[in-house]
KEPA-99847 format. One record per residue: x, y, z of N, C-alpha, C in turn. Coordinates in pm, whole numbers, always signed. Example, Ala and Ser with C-alpha at 12.3 -4.5 7.8 and 13.67 -1.06 7.14 Angstrom:
// residues 2
n_xx	n_yy	n_zz	ca_xx	ca_yy	ca_zz	c_xx	c_yy	c_zz
+1319	-569	+780	+1230	-450	+780	+1320	-330	+780;
+1285	-225	+708	+1367	-106	+714	+1290	+3	+787;
//
This chain:
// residues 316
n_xx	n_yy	n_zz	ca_xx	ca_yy	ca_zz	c_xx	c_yy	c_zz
-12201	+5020	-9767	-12095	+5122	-9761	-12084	+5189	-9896;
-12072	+5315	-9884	-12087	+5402	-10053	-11942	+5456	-10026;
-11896	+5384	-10169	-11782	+5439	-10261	-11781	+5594	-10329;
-11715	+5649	-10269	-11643	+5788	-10266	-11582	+5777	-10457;
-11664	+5881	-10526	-11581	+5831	-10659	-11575	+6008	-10727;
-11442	+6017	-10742	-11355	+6153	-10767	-11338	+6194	-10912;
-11389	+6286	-10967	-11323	+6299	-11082	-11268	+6444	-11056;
-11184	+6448	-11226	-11079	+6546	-11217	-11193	+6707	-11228;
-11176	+6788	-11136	-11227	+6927	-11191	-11206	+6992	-11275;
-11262	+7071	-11325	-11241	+7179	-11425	-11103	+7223	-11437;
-11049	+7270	-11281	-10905	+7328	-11259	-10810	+7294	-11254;
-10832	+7140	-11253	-10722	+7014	-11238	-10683	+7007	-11420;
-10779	+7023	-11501	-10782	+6972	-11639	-10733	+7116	-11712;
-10773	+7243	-11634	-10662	+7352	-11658	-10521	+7365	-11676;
-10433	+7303	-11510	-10340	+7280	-11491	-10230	+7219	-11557;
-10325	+7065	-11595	-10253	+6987	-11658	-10199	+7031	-11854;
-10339	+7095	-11874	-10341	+7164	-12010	-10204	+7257	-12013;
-10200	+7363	-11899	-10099	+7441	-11927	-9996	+7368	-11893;
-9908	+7253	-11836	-9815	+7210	-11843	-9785	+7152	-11985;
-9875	+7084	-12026	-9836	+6988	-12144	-9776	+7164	-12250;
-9889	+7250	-12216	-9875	+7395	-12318	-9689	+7416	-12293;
-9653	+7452	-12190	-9525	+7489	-12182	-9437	+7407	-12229;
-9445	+7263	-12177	-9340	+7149	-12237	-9313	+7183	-12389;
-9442	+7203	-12478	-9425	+7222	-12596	-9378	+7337	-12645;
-9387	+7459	-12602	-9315	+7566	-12581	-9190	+7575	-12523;
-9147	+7541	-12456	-8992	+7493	-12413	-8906	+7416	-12506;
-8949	+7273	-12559	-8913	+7254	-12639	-8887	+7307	-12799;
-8998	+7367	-12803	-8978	+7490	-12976	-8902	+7569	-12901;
-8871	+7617	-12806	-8800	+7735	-12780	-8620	+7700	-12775;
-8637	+7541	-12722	-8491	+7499	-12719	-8452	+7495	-12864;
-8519	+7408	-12913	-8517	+7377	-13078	-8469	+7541	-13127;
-8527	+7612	-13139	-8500	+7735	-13203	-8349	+7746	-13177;
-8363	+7792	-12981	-8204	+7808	-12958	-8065	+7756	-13064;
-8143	+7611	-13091	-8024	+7515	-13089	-8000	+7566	-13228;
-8153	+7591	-13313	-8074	+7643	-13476	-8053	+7779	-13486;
-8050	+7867	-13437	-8023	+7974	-13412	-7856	+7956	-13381;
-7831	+7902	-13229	-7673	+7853	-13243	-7559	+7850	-13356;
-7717	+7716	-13460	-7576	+7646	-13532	-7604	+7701	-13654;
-7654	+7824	-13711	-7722	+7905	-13775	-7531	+8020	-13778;
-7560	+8081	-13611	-7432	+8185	-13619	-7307	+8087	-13597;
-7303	+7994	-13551	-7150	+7903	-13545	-7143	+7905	-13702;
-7239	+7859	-13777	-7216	+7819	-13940	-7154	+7955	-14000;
-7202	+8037	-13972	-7184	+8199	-13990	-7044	+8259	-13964;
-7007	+8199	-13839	-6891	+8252	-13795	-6774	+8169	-13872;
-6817	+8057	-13877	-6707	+7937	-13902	-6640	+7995	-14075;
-6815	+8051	-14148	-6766	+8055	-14272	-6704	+8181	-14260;
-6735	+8283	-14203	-6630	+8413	-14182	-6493	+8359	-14187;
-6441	+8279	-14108	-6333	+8267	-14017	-6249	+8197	-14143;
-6331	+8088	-14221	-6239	+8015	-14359	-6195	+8115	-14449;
-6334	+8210	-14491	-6287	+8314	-14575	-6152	+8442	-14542;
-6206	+8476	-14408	-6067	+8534	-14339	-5931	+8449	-14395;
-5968	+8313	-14327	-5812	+8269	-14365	-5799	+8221	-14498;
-5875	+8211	-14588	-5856	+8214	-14703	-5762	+8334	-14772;
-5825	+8434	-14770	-5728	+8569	-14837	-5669	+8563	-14753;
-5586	+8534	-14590	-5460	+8548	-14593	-5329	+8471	-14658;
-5428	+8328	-14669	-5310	+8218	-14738	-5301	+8284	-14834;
-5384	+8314	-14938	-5346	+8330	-15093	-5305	+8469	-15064;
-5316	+8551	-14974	-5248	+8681	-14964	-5072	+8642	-14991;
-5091	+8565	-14852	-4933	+8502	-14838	-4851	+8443	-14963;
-4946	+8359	-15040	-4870	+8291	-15166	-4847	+8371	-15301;
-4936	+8528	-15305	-4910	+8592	-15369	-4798	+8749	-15312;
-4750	+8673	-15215	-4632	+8772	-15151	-4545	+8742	-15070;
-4453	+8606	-15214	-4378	+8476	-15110	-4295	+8584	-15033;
-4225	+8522	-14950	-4077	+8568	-14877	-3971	+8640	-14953;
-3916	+8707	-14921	-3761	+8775	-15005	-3690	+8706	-14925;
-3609	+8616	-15016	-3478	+8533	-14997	-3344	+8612	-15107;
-3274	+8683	-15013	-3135	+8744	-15079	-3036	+8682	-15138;
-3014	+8649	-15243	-2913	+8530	-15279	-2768	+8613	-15234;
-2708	+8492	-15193	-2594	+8528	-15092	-2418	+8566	-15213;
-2473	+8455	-15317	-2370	+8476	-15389	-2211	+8365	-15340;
-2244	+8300	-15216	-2160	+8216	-15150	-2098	+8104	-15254;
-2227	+8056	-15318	-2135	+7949	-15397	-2110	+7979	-15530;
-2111	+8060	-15590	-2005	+8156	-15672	-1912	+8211	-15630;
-1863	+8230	-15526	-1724	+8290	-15498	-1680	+8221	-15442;
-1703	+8056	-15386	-1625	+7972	-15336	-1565	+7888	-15476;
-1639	+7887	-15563	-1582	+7807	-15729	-1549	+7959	-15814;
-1531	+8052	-15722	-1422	+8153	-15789	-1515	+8179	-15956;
-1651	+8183	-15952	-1725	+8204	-16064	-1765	+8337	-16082;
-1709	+8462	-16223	-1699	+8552	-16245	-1845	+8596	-16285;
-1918	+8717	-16204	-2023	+8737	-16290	-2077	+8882	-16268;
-2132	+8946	-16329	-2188	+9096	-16323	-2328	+9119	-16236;
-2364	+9203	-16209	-2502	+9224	-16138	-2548	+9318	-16266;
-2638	+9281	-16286	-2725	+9380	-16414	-2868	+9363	-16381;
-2952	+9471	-16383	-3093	+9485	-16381	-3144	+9484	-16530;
-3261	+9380	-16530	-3384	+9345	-16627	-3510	+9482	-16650;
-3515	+9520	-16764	-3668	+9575	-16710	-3778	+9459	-16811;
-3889	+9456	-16716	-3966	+9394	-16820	-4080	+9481	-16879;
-4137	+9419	-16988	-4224	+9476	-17065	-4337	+9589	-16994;
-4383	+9556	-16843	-4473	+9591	-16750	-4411	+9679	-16665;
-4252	+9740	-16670	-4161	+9810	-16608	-4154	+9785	-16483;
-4118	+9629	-16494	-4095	+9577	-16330	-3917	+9549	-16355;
-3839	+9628	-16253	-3695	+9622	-16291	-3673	+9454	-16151;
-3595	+9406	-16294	-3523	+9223	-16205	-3380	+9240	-16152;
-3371	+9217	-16060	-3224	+9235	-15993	-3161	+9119	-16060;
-3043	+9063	-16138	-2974	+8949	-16207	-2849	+8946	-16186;
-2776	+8828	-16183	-2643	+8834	-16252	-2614	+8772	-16385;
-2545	+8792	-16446	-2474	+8784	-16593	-2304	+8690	-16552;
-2310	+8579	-16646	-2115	+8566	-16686	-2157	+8504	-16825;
-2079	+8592	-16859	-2053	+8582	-17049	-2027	+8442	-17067;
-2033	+8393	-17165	-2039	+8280	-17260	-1888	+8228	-17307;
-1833	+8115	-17302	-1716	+8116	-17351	-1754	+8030	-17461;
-1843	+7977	-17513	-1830	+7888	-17608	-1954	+7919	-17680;
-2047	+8079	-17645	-2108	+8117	-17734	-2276	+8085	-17702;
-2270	+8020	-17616	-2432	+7964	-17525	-2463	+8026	-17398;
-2539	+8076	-17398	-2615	+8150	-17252	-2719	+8069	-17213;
-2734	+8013	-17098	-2827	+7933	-17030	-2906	+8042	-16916;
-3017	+8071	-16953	-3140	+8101	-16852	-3196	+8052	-16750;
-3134	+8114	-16606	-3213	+8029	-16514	-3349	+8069	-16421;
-3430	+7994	-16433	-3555	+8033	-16377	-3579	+7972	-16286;
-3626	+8094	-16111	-3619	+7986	-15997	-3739	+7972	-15983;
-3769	+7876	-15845	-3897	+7827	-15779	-3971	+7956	-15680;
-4075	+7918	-15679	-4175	+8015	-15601	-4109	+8023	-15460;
-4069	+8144	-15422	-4053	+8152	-15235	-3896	+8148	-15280;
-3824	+8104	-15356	-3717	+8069	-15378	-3593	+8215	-15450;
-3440	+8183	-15463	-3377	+8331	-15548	-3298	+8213	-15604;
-3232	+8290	-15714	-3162	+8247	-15780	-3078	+8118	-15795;
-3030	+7994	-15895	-3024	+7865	-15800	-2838	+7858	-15819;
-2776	+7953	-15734	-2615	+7941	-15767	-2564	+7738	-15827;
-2608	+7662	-15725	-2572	+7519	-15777	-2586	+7522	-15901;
-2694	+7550	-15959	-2689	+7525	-16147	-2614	+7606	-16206;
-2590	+7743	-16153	-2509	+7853	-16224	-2404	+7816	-16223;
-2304	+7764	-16094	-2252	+7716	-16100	-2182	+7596	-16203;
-2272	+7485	-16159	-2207	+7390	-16277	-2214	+7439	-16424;
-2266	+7509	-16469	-2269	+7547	-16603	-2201	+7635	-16617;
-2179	+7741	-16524	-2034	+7849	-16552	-1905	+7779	-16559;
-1869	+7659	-16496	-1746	+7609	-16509	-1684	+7510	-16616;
-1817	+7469	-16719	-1831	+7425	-16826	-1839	+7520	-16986;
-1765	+7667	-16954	-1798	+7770	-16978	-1912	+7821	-17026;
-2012	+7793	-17021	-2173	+7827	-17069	-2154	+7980	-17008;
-2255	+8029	-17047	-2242	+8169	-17019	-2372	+8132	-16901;
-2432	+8231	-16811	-2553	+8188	-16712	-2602	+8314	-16697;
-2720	+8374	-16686	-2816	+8452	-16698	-2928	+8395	-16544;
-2901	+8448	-16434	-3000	+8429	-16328	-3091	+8564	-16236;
-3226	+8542	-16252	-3237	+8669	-16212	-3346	+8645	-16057;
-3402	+8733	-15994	-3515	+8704	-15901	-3650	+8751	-15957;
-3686	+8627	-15982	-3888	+8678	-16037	-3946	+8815	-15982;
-4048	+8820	-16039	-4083	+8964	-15923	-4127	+8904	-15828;
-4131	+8996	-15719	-4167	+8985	-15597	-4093	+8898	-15498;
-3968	+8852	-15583	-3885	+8801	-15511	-3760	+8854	-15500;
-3665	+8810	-15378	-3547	+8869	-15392	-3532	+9029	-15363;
-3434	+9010	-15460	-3404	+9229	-15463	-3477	+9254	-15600;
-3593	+9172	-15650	-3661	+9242	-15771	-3749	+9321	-15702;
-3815	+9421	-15823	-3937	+9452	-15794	-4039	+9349	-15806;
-4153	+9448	-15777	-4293	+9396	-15817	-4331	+9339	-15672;
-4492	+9378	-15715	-4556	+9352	-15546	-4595	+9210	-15560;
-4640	+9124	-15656	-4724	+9015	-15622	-4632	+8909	-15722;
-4627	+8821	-15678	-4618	+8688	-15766	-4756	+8613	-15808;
-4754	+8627	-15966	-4871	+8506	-16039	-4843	+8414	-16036;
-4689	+8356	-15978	-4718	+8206	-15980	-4706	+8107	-16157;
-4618	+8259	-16218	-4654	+8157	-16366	-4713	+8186	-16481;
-4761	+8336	-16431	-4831	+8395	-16570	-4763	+8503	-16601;
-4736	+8598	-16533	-4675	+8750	-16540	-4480	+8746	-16583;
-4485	+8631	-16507	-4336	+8568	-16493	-4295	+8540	-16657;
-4346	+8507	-16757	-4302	+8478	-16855	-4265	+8657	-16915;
-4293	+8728	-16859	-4241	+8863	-16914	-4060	+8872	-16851;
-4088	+8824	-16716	-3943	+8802	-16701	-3838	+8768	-16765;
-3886	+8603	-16835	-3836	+8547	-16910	-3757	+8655	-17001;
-3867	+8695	-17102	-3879	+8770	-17205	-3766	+8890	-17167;
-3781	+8970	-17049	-3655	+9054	-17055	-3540	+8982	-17057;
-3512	+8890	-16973	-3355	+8782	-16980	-3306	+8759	-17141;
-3418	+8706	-17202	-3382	+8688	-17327	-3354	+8757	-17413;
-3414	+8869	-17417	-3386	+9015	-17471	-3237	+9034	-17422;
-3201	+9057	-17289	-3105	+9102	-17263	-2998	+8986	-17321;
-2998	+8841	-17320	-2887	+8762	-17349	-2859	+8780	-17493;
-2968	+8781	-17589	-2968	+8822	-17737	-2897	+8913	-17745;
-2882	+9067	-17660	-2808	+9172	-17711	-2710	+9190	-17676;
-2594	+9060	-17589	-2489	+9068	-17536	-2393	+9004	-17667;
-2255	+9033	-17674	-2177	+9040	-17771	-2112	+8859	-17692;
-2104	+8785	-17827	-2111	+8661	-17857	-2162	+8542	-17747;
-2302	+8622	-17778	-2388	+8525	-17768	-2462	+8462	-17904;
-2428	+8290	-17927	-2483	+8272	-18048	-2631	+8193	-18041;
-2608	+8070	-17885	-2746	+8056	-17859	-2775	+8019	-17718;
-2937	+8088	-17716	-2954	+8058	-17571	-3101	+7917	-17530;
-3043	+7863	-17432	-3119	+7777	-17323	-3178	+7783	-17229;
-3255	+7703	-17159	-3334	+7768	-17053	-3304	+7643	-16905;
-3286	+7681	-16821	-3348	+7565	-16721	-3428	+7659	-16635;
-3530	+7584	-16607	-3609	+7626	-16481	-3720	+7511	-16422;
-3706	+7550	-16208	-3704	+7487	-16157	-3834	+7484	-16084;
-3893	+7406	-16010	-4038	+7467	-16005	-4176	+7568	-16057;
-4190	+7647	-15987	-4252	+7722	-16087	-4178	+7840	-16189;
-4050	+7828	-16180	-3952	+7842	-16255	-3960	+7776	-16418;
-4005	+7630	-16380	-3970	+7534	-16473	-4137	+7551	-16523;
-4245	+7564	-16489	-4352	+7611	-16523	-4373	+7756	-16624;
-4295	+7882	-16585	-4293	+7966	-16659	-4207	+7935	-16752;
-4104	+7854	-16753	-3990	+7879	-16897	-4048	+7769	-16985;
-4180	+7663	-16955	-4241	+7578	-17022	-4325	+7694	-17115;
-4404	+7763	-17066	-4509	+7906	-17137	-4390	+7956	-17200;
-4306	+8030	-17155	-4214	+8126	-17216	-4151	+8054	-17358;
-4091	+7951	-17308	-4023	+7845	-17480	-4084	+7810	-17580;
-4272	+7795	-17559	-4343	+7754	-17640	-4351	+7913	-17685;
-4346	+8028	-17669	-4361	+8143	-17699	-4234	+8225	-17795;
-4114	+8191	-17709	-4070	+8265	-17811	-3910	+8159	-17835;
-3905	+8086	-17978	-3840	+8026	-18033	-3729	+8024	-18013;
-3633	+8184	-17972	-3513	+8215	-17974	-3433	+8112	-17831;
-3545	+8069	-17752	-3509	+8005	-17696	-3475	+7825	-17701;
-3370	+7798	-17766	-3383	+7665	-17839	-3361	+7519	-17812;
-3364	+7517	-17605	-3327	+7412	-17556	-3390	+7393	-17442;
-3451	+7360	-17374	-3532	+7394	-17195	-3494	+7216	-17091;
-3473	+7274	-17002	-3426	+7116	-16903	-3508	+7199	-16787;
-3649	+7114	-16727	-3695	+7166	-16659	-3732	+7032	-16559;
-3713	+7079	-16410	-3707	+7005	-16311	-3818	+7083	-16207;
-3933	+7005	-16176	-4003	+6983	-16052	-4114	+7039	-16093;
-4113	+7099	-16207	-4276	+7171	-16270	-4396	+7107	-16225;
-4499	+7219	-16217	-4647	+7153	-16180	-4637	+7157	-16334;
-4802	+7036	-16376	-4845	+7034	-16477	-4983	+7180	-16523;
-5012	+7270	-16437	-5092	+7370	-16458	-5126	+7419	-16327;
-5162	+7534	-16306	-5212	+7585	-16175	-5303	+7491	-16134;
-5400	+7474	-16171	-5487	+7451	-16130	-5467	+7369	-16069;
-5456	+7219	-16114	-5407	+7129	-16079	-5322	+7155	-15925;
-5233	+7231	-15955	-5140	+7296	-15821	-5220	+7303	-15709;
-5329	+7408	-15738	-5440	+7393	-15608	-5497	+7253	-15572;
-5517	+7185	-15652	-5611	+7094	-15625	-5485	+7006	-15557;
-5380	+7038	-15538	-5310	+6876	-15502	-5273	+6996	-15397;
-5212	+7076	-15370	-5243	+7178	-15219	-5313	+7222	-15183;
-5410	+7248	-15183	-5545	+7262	-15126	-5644	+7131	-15139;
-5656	+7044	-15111	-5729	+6939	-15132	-5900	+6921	-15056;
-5917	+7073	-15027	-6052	+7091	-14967	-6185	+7137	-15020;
-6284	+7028	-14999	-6403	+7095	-15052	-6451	+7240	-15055;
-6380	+7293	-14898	-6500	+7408	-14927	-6327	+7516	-14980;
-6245	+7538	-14843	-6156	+7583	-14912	-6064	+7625	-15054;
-6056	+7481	-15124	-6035	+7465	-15217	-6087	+7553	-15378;
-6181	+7609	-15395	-6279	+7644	-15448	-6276	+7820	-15404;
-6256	+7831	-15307	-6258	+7971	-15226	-6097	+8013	-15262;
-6016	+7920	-15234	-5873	+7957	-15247	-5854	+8018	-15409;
-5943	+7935	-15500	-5894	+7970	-15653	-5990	+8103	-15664;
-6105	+8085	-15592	-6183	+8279	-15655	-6108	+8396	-15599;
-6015	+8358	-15450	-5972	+8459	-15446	-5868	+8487	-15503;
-5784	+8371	-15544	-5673	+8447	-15654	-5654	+8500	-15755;
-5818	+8439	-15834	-5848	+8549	-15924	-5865	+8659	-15910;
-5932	+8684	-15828	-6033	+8818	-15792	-5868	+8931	-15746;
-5766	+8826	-15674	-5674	+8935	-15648	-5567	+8960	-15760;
-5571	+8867	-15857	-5464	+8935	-15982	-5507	+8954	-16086;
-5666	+8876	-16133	-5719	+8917	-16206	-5695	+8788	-16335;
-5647	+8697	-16315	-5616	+8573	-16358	-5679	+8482	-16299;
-5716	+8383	-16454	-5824	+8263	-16417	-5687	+8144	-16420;
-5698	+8092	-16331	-5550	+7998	-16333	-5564	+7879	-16424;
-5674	+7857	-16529	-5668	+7783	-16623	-5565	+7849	-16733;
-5519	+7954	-16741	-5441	+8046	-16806	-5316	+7992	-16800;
-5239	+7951	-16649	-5127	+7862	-16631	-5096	+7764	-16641;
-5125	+7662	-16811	-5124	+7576	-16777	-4996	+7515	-16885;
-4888	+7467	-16832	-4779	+7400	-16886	-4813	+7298	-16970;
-4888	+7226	-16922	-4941	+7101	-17022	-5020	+7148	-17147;
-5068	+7237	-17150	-5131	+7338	-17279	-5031	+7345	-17372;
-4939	+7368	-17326	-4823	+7465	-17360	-4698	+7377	-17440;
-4655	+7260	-17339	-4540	+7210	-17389	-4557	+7108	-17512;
-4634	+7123	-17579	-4671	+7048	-17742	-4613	+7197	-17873;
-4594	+7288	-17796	-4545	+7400	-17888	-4393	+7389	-17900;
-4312	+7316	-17806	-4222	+7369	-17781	-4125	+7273	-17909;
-4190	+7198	-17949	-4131	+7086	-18104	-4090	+7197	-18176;
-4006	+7176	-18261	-3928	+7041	-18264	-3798	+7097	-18222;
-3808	+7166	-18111	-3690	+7190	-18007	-3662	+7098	-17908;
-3605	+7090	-17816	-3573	+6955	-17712	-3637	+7008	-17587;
-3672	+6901	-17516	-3727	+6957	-17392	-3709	+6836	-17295;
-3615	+6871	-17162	-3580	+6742	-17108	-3648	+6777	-16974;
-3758	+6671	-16913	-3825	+6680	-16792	-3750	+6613	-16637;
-3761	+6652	-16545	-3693	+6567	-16443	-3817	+6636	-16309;
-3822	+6464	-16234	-3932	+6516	-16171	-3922	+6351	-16046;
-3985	+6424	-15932	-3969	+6291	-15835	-4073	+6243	-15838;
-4108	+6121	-15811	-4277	+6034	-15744	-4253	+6084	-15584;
-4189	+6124	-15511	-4227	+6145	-15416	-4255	+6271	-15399;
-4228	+6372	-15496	-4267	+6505	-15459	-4356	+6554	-15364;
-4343	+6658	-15289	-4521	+6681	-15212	-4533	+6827	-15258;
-4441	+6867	-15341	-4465	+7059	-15371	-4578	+7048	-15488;
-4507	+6994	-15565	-4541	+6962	-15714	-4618	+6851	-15732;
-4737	+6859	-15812	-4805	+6690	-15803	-4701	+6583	-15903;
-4731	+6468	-15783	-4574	+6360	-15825	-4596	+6328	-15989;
-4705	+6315	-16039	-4721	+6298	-16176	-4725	+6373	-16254;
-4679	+6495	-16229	-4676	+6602	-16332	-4534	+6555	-16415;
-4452	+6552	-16391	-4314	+6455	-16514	-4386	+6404	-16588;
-4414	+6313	-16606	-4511	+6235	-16709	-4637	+6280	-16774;
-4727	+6372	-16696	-4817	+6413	-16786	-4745	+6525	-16856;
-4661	+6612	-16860	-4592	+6668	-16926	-4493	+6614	-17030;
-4408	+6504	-16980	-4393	+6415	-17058	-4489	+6359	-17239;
-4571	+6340	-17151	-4677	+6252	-17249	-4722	+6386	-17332;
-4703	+6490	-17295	-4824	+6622	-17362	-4675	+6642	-17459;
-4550	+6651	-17447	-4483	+6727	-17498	-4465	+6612	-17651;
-4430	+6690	-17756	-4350	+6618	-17893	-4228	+6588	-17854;
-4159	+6544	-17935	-4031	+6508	-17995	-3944	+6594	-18044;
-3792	+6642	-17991	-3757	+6523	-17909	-3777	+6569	-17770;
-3816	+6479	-17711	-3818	+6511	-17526	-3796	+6404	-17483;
-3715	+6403	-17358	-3702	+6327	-17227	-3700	+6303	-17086;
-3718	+6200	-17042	-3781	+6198	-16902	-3685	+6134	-16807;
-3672	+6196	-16660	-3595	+6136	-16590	-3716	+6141	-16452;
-3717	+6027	-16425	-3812	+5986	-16259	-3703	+5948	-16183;
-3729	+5985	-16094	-3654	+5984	-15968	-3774	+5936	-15885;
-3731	+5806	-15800	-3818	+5733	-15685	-3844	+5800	-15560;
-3781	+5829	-15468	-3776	+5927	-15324	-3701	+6063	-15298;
-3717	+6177	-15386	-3635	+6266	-15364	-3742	+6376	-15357;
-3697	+6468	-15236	-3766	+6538	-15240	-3805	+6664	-15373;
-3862	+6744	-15297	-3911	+6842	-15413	-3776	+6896	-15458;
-3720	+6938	-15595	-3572	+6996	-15629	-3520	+6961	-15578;
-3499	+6794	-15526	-3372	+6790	-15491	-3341	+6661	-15545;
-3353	+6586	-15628	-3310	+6507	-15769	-3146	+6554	-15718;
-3091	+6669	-15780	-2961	+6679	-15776	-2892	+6655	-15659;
-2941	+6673	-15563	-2885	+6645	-15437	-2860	+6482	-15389;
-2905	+6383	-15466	-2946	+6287	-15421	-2792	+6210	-15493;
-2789	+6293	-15615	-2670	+6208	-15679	-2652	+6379	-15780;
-2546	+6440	-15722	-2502	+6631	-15785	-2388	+6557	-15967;
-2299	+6441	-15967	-2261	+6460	-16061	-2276	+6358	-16182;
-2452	+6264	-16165	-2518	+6246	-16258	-2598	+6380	-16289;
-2669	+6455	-16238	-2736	+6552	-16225	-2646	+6616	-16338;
-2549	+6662	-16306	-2461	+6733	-16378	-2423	+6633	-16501;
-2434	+6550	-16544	-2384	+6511	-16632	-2559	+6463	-16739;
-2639	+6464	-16681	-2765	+6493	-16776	-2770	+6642	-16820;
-2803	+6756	-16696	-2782	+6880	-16742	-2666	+6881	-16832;
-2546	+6906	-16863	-2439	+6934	-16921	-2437	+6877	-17070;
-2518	+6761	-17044	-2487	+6685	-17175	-2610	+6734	-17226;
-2696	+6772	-17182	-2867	+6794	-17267	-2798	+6915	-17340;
-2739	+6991	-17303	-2742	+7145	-17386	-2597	+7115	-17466;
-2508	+7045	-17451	-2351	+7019	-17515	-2421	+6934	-17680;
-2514	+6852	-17629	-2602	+6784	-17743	-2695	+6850	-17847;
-2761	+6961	-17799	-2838	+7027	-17825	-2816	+7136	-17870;
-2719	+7244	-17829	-2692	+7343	-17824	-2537	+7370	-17880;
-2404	+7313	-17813	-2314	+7300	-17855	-2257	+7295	-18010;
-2387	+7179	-18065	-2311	+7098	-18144	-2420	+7185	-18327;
-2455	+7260	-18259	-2483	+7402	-18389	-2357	+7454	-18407;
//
């Protein structure tokens, strides 16, 4: 009996050739697809960060207008003027003014997003201090389109002080300021002397830093600081308080600051602390939120404030 024995034809060994051909072509073709995909997803994704990049820092360089109401000055029956600032850059500051009864004008400087802080004006108008409060630019009823956040702001300063210097018996002036409030009157005091006392509560220790403890993102992070340059034209190593508060000797400089903060990095009290000379002092507070130390306990609060400048200031 003869065995029948088959091999593959020519056309069979065709067939099979062009299948294996396509498999491999299908697959480079998926492959492509797939980086091609993640090629425009990568593309889009980074559009979409940068988009929302310049709107955040759009947003943080054009906090909110908050109208100060003036409520808790006219419930403690506290007398005071509305007077406009101009500053050096002819940005006019919407302020109020109450004269001095014992010859001291205290400067108050508010927080970012924030107006004027009546609670401090308050306690210090009824201790007769004279009080000087105005709205940064871009806040409030001031002018000005953008907030720096800390750099431009020390011109503010500079008009307040101007203006408290040329008011009739005024013999000396102080500063408090509160967030990035307390950040610009740190630059501003090391700058100009006439200012001879500062009590500053909730300060970052430098911009930068600021980003890095609110923005805590690799790619963001990095994107957030070029565009704030690129939009004011400031390198935010420029803002830096801790630079700054070793100038402010041998004047007094009293820090107050929480560990629990989340605005402000919680260790900025102390590295400011540690950067500043003599004499300076430090108050930590364990769980209080951002500026709100006073709230937690209003007439120790008041009795550190009151006594820092009665010590300091008064007793010239």
């Amino acid at each position: 009996m003869q065995m029948a024995c088959f091999a593959d034809s020519p056309k069979t060994d065709k067939v099979s050739g062009y299948n294996k051909t396509m498999k491999r072509t299908s697959g480079y073709n998926w492959a492509k697809s797939i980086l091609i995909f993640a090629i425009k997803a990568i593309l889009i994704l980074t559009v979409l960060v940068i988009i929302a990049g310049f709107a955040e820092v759009n947003n943080a360089l054009h906090p909110p207008r908050l109208i100060p109401p003036g409520n808790t000055l006219r419930k403690y029956k506290v007398e005071y003027q509305s007077v406009n600032l101009i500053t050096d850059d002819g940005i006019r500051l919407s302020a109020w003014y109450t004269p001095p009864k014992n010859g001291v004008v205290i400067l108050l400087a508010h927080g970012y997003g924030d107006n004027r802080p009546e609670w401090v004006y308050e306690m210090l108008a009824k201790k007769d201090y004279g009080v000087l409060a105005w709205d940064a630019r871009a806040h409030g009823e001031s002018d000005g389109k953008i907030s720096t956040i800390g750099y431009l702001e020390v011109l503010d300063v500079k008009a307040a002080l101007d203006f408290a210097l040329a008011q009739p018996g005024v013999q000396h002036v102080g500063a408090w300021g509160g967030s990035m409030g307390g950040a610009t009157l740190i630059r501003a005091t090391a700058q100009f002397p006439q200012i001879e006392a500062l009590f500053v509560d909730s300060s970052f220790d430098s911009l930068d830093d600021e980003f890095n403890f609110l923005v805590p993102y690799p790619i963001i992070n990095p994107l957030a600081k070029f565009i704030a340059k690129t939009e004011t034209g400031i390198n935010l190593n420029q803002v830096s308080p801790l630079d700054d508060i070793s100038k402010i000797s041998p004047r007094p400089v009293y820090i107050v600051h929480s560990m629990a903060d989340i605005v402000a990095p919680p260790d900025s009290g102390e590295k400011l602390f540690n950067a500043a000379k003599e004499p300076r002092f430090l108050w930590l507070a364990k769980n209080a939120p951002h500026l709100a130390i006073y709230l937690d306990n209003p007439r120790r609060y008041q009795r550190r404030l009151v006594g820092f400048f009665d010590e300091w200031l008064l007793s010239k």
